[in-house]
VMD Tcl script that draws the C-alpha trace (Angstrom):
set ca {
  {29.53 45.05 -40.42}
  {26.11 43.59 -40.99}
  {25.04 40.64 -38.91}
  {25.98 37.20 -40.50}
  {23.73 34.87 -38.90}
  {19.68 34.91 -39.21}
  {18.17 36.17 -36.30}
  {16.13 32.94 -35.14}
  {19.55 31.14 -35.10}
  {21.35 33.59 -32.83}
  {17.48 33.30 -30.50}
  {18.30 29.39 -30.31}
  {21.72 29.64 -29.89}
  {20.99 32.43 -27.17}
  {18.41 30.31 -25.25}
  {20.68 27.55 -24.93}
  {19.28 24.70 -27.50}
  {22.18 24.57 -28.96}
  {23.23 24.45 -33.00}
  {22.03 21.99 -35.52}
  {24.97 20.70 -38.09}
  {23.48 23.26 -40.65}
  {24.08 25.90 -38.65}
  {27.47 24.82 -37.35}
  {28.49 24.44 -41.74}
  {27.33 27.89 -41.78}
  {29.11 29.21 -39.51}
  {32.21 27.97 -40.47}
  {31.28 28.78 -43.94}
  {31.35 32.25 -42.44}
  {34.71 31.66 -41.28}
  {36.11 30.49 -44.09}
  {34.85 33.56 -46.13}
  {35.95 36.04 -43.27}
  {39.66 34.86 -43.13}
  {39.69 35.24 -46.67}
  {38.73 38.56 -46.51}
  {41.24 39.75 -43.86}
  {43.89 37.82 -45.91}
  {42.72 39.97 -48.58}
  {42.51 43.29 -46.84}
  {46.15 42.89 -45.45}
  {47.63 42.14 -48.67}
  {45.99 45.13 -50.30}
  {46.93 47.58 -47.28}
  {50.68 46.36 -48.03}
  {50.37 46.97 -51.68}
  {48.64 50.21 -51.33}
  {50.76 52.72 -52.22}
  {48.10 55.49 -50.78}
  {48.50 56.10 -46.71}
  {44.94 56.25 -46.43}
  {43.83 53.24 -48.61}
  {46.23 51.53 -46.97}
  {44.64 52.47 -43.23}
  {41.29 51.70 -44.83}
  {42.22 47.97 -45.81}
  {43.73 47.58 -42.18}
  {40.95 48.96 -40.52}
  {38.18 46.19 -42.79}
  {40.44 43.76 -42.15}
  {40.93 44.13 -38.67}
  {36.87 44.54 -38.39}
  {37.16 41.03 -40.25}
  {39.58 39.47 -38.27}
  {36.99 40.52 -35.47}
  {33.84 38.50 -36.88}
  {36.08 35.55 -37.60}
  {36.41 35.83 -33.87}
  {32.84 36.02 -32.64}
  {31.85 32.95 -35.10}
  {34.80 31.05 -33.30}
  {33.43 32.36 -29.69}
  {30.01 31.10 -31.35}
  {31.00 27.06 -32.10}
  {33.19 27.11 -29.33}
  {30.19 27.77 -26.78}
  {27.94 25.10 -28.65}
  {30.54 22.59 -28.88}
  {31.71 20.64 -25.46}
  {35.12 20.83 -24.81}
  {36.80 17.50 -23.19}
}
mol new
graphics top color blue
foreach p $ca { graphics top sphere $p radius 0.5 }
foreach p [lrange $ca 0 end-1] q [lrange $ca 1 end] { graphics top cylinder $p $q radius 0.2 }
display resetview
């Protein structure tokens, strides 16, 4: 998969200056857009009537499910917890 986020924003986020609300929107825009795709991916691997299409779609959307992950892991280390 090709990286989601611009470079300079995963540099700030890295150094510890934490997110601006722009960037937080984005990255749940990112979320939004990657649980739609593994939504997608898993409804067209149980549709598929080909073994291997259908072990394609699970494989993208399991790759999907994946980034959704990382973008969580992302706000959830820019965001204090209570």
């Amino acid at each position: 998969m090709q990286q989601i986020m611009p470079q300079h924003v995963m540099q700030q986020t890295q150094a510890g200056q934490g997110m601006t609300v722009k960037e937080m929107l984005y990255i749940t825009d990112c979320m939004r857009n990657e649980e739609l795709l593994t939504k997608l991916c898993v409804q067209a691997a149980m549709q598929s009537k080909n073994q291997q299409m259908s072990g394609l779609f699970h494989q993208y959307a399991h790759e999907s499910f994946n980034e959704f992950n990382d973008l969580l892991g992302m706000l959830q280390q820019d965001i204090p917890f209570q």
